[in-house]
Kinemage of the C-alpha trace (Angstrom):
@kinemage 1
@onewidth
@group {chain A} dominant
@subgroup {mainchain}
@vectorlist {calphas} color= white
{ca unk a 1} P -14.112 -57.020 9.495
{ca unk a 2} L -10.902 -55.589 10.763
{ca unk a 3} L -10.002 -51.942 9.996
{ca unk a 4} L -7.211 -52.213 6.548
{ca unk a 5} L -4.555 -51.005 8.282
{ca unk a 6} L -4.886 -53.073 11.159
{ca unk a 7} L -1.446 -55.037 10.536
{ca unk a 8} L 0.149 -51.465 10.193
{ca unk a 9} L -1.200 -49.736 13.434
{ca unk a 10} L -0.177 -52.883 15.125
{ca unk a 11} L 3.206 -52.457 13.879
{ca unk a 12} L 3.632 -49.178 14.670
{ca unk a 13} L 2.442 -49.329 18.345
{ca unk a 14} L 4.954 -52.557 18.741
{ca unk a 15} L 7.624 -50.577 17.672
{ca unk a 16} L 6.905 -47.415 19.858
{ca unk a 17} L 6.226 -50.004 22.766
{ca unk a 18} L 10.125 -51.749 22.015
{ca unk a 19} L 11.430 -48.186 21.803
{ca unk a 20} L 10.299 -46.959 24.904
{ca unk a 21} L 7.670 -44.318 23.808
{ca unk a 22} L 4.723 -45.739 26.486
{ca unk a 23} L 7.219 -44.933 29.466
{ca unk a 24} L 6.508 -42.982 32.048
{ca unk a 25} L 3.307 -41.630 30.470
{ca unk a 26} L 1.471 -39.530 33.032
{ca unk a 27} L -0.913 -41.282 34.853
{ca unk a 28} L 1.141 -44.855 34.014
{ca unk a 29} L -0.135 -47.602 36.459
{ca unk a 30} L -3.358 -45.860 37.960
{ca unk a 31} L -6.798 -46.819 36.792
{ca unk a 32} L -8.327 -45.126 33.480
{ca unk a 33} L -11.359 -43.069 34.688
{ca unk a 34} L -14.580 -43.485 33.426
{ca unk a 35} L -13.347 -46.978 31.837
{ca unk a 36} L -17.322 -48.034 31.940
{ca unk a 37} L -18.200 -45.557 29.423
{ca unk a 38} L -14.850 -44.651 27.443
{ca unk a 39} L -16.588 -42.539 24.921
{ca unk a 40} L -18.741 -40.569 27.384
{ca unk a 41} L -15.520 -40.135 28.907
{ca unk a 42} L -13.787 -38.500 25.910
{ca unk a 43} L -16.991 -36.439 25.026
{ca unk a 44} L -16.748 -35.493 28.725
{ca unk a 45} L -13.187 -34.367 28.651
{ca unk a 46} L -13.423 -32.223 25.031
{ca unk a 47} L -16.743 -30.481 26.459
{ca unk a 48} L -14.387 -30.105 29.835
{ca unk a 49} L -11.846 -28.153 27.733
{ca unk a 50} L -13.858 -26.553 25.435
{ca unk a 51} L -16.100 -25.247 27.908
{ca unk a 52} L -19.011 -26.445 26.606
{ca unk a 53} L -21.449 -27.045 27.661
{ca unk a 54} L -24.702 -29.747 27.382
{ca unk a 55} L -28.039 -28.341 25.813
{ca unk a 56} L -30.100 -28.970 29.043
{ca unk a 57} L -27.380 -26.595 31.011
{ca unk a 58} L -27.673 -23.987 27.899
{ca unk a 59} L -31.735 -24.005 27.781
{ca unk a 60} L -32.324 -24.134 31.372
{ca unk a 61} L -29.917 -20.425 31.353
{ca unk a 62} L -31.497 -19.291 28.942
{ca unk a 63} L -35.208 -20.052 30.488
{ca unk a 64} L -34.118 -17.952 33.991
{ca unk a 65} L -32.954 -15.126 32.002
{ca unk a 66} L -36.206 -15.405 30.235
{ca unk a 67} L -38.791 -15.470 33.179
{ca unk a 68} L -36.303 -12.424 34.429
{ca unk a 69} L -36.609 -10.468 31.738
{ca unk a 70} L -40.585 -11.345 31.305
{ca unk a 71} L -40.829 -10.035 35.099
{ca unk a 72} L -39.366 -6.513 34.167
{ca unk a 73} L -41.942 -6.248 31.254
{ca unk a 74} L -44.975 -4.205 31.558
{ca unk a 75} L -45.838 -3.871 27.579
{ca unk a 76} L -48.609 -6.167 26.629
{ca unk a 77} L -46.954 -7.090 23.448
{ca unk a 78} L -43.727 -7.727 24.870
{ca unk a 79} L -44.720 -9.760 27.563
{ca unk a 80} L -46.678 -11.421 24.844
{ca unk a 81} L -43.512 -12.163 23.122
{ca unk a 82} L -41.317 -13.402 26.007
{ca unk a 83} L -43.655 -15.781 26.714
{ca unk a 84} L -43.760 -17.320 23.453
{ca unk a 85} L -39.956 -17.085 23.587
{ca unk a 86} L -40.242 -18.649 26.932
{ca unk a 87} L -42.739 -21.850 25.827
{ca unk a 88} L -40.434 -22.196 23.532
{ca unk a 89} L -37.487 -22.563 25.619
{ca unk a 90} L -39.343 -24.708 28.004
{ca unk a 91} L -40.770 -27.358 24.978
{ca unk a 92} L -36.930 -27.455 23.553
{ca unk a 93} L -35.655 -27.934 27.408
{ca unk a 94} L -38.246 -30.668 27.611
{ca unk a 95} L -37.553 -32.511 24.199
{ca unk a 96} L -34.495 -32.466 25.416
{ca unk a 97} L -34.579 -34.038 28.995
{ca unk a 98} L -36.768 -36.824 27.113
{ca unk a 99} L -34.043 -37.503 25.080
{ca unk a 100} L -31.651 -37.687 27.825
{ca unk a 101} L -33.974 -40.171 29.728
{ca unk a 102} L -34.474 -42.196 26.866
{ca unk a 103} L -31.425 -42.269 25.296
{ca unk a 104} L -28.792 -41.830 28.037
């Protein structure tokens, strides 16, 4: 089923197109990158901008300042607690990578 305001947004673009607005667009004439995956390419460009950045890069910080911080720690209880903190850095980092594999 086509989107209801198909017939409009065609009209529109038609009518840009006859008035010129698609000329010399930056970029006119060279390939689209990414064209095999256009939406990874989009996600790619807003996290580009945005300066975000994926979960795996995020968790895999956060583990090395984790293991550094558990290396200046001589308090049994605290070490205790980094490591837990750490495990569970390490399980959400792994979830995650799964994901990744399985899901692309």
């Amino acid at each position: 089923m086509d989107h209801p305001l198909i017939d409009h947004i065609s009209r529109v673009i038609a009518k840009a197109e006859q008035d010129g607005a698609f000329d010399d667009l930056p970029g006119a004439g060279k390939p689209i990158a990414d064209l095999h995956a256009p939406g990874d390419a989009v996600l790619d460009r807003l996290m580009r901008e945005s300066g975000a950045k994926p979960q795996a890069v995020t968790l895999s910080r956060e583990i090395a300042e984790a293991k550094a911080r558990l290396a200046g720690l001589t308090g049994e209880a605290a070490r205790r607690e980094e490591m837990r903190r750490l495990a569970d850095l390490e399980m959400r980092l792994a979830i995650e990578m799964e994901a990744m594999r399985r899901f692309g």
